[in-house]
C-alpha positions as CSV (number, residue, x, y, z in Angstrom):
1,X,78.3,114.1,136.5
2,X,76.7,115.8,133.3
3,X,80.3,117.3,132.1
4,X,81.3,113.4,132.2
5,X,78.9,112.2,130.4
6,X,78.8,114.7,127.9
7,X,82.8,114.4,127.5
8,X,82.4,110.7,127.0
9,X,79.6,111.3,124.4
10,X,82.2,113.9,123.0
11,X,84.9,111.1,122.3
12,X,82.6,108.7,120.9
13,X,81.0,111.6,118.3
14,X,84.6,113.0,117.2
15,X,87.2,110.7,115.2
16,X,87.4,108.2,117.8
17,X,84.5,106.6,116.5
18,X,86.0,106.1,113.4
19,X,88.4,103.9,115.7
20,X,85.9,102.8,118.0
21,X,84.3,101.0,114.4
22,X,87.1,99.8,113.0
23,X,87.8,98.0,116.6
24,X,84.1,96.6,116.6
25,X,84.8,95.3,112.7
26,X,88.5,93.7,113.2
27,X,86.8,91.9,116.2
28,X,83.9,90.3,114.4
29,X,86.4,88.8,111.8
30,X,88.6,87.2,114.4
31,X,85.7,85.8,115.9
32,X,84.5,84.6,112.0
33,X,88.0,83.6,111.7
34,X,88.3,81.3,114.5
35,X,85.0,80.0,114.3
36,X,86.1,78.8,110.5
37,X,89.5,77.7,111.7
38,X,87.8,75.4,114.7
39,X,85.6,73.6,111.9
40,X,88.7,73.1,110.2
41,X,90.7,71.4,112.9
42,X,87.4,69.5,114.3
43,X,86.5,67.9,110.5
44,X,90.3,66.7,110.6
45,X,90.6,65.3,113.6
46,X,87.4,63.4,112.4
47,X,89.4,62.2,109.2
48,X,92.3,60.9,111.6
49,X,89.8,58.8,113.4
């Protein structure tokens, strides 16, 4: 049980963290991204009307 959990402490300390952030960053500007492009598509809908 230890060995796991110091290999999976292992990955996250080596260069994988360096992926493991730049996952975490491309995900919080999708989620910015579609939150701006849902504001977009409700205030036109609201012009159409």
């Amino acid at each position: 049980m230890a060995n796991c959990v110091f290999y999976i402490i292992g990955a996250i300390l080596s260069l994988n963290m360096i992926t493991f952030i730049s996952w975490l960053v491309c995900g919080i500007l999708l989620i910015k991204i579609n939150r701006q492009n849902k504001g977009v598509t409700d205030s036109e809908t609201h012009l159409v009307d």
